[in-house]
N, C-alpha and C positions, 0 to 999 in steps of 0.2 A: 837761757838768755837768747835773744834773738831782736834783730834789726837796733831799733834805738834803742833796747833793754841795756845791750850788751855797751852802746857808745855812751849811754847816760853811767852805765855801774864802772865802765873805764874811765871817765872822768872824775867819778867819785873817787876812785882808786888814788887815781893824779891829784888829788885839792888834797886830798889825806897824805898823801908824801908830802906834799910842798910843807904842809903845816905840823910834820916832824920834822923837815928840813929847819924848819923858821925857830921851833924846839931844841934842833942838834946844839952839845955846845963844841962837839969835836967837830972841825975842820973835813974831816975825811968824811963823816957819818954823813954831814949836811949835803956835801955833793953827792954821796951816794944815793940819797933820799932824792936830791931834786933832779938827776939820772933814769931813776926809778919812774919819777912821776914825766920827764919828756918821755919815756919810752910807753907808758899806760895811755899815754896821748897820742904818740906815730900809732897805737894799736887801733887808737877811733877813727883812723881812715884808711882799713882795709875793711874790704869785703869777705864775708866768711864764706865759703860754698856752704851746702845742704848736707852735705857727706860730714866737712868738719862739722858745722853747729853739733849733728848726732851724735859724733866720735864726743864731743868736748861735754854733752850733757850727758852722758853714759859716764865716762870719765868723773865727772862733778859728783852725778851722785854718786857710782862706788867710792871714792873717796868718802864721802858724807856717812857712807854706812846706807842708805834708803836702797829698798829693794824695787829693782827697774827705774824707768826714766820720768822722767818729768810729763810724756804722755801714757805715761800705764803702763808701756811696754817693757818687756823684760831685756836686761840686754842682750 
């Protein structure tokens, strides 16, 4: 993810909290949900350096199981 990939997929992130917010019927969950989603929103206005993006897509895929990165490279 990178530039407006990453601001467009944290936004998604935030409308998907709010609308299990809008779902919760516990008190506690609902705020936790619409916490969640102000926080996936402060995330779409920083700037990520070059160093993080690599660290965070190495990261993503090992997590995902795919072997090397999103451009070919191995990590």
């Amino acid at each position: 993810m990178q530039g407006e990939d990453r601001v467009s997929c944290y936004r998604r992130f935030a409308v998907a909290c709010l609308e299990l917010a809008r779902r919760a019927g516990d008190p506690s969950m609902r705020a936790l949900y619409v916490t969640m989603a102000e926080n996936w929103i402060e995330l779409t206005k920083h700037e990520f350096s070059p160093e993080l993006e690599k660290a965070l897509d190495v990261f993503n895929h090992h997590q995902l199981g795919e072997k090397g990165s999103a451009t070919g490279r191995a990590p």
